[in-house]
N, C-alpha and C positions, 0 to 999 in steps of 0.2 A: 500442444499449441496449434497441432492442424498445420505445419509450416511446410513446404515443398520439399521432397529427396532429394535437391535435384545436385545437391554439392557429391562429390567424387569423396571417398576415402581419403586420399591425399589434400586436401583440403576446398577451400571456399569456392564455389563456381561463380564466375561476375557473370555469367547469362543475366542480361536483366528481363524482368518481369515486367509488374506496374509500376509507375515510378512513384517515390514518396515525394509529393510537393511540399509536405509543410517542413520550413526550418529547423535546424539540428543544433540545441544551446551549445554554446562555445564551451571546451573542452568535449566536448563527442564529437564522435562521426559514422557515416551509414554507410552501412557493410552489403550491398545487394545481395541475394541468394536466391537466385531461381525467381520463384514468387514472392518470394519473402525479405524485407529487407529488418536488417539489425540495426540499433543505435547504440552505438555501445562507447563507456568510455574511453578514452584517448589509451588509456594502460592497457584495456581490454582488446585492443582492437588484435595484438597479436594471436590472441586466444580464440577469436570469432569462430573459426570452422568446430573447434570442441565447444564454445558455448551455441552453438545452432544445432552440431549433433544431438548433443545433450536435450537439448529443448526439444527435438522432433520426437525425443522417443519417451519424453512424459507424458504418466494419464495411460500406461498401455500396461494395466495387469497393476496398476498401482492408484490406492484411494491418496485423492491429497486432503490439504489443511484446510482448515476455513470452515465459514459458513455454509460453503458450498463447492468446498472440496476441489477449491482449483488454484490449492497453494503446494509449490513442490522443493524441495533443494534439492542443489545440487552441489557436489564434491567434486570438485577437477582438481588435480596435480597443479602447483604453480601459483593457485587461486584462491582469494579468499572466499569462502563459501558462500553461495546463491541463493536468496528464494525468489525462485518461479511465479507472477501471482498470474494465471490462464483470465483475461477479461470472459467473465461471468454474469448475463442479465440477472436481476432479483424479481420481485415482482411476478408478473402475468406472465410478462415478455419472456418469460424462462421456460413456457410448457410451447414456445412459437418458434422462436429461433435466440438459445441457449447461448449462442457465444460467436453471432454472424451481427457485424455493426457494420453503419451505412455511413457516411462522409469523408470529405474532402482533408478536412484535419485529424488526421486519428486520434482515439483518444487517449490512447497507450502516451503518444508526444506532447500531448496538450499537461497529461498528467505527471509528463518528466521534470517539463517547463516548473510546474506549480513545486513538485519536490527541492528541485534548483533553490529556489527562490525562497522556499520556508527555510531550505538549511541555509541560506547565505544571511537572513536573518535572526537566527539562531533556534527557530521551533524546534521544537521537540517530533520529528518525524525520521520513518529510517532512511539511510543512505541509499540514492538510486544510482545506479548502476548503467542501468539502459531500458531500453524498451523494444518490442517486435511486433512488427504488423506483416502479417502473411495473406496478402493479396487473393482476394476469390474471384475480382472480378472489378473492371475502376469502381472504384469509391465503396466496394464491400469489401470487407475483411476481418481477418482473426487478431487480436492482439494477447500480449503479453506485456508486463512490468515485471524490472528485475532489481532486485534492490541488493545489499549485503546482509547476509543470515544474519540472527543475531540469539544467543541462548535466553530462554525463556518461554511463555506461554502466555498465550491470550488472557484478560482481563477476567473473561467468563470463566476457563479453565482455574485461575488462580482462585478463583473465589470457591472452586468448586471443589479444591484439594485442598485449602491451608485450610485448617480447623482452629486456628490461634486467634483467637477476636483482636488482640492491640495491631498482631500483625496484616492482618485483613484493612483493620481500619488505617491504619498506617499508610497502606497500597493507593485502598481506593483514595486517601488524603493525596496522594502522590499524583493519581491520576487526574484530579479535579484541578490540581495547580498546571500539571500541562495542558489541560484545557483552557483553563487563563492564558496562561503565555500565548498560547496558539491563537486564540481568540484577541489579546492585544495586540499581536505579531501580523494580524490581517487572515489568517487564514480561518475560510467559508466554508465546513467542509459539512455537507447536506446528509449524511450516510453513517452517522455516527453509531455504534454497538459496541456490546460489552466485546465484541470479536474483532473486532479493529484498533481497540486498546490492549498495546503489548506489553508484559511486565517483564521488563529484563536486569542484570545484573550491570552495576558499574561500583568495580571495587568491590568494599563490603556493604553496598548498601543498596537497595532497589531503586530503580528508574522508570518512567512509562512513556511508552513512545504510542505515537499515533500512526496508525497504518492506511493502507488501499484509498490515496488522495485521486483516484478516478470520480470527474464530476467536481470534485472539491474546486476553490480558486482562494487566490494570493489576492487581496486588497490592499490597496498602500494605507491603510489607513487601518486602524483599531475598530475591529466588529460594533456594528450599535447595538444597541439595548436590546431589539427587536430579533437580531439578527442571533444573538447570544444563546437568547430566550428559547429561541426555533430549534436550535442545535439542544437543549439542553432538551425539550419535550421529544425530540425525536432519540433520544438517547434513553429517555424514561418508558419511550412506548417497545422501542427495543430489548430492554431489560422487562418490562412483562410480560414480553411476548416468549422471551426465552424461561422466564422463572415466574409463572404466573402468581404461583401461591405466596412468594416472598420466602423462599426456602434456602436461598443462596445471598439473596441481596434482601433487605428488607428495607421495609419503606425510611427509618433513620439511616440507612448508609446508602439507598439511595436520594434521600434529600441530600446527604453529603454529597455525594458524586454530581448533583444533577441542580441542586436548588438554585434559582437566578437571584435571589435577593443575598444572593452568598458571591455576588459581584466584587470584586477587587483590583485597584489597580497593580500591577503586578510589574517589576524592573526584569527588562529583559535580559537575556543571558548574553554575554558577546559570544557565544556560539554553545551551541547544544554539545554537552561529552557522555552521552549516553550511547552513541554508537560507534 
């Protein structure tokens, strides 16, 4: 995460650094560190100096998860298990400066806020935890998002190991229905991939959760048609770009996953039990 040494073995150092201006959703609270401040939840906050160790010493001798490799867990005693997501540019901006962002608001908090918010509506996204912004310099810095681990494999991965066609189609049907919810739910999320749809276990039967809500936003209102549409083309151009030839998804189970005239109003869940 690139976050300051500067805490003592014995625990959290309140040195402060830069300060974090932007507000901290009710049940969290920000834990200074050197340069770095933590937002962590209210249960978390005992744990802060091992979940800031932990975070300083990811990425050193170790490939992580993802698209681009800046997803990590962690295992602490006491804790329900962590992943790491390291704020990662895509795009151009990644051969410039890889994981240095510029503003007032970070967007590690902006992207707490929007988690908050989907899960108090019931989407289908994972449980956030906290987030880290480690200060370079005002208004430049490194962040992290930390959510609660959860078993399973990305959307890409699953398609790319089960060999069972009902059970494939089964998935991706799973995945297309929380993109409904999500999308009746309000959530705008611009950045959509077969790598950001996670397939996890609830009981005996599959669930799909939606991942990395950085850049995403929460609308009070049910996504329009337009809006739907966008998410649904930026999902199809991602899925070719990873399986060009139709070798994992083909073009029938991506219309399944993807097709907009496969619109439906959809009842939302009083709260998501996938995570």
């Amino acid at each position: 995460m690139g976050v300051s040494r500067r805490a003592g073995p014995g625990g959290v150092s309140r040195r402060s650094g830069y300060r974090l201006t932007a507000d901290v959703p009710p049940g969290f609270h920000r834990v200074p560190v050197g340069h770095t401040t933590l937002v962590l939840r209210d249960d978390l906050i005992a744990h802060a100096s091992e979940i800031y160790n932990a975070c300083a010493r990811l990425g050193k001798g170790v490939a992580g998860a993802g698209n681009r490799g800046s997803g990590f867990r962690l295992s602490l005693d006491g804790l329900p298990e962590i992943f790491v997501r390291r704020a990662r540019r895509g795009g151009l901006a990644r051969f410039v400066v890889s994981d240095v962002y510029f503003g007032l608001r970070p967007r590690p908090i902006a992207e707490l806020e929007v988690a908050l918010a989907c899960r108090a509506h019931g989407l289908p996204v994972a449980e956030p935890l906290g987030a880290a912004v480690a200060w370079i310099a005002p208004m430049l810095y490194r962040g992290a998002f930390l959510t609660r681990a959860m078993p399973g494999m990305t959307l890409w991965e699953f398609l790319t190991l089960d060999d069972d066609p009902d059970v494939r189609r089964h998935v991706i049907e799973l995945a297309r229905r929380s993109l409904e919810i999500a999308h009746e739910g309000g959530l705008l999320h611009p950045d959509l991939n077969l790598q950001n749809l996670f397939v996890t276990r609830v009981a005996d039967s599959f669930a799909t959760v939606i991942l990395d809500l950085d850049k995403a936003r929460w609308l009070t209102r049910p996504l329009k048609t337009h809006e739907r549409a966008a998410t649904f083309a930026r999902l199809r151009r991602s899925a070719r770009k990873l399986d060009p030839e139709g070798r994992w998804i083909d073009s029938p189970a991506l219309d399944l996953l993807t097709a907009s005239h496969a619109q439906a109003q959809v009842r939302l869940p009083d709260r998501f039990a996938g995570t």
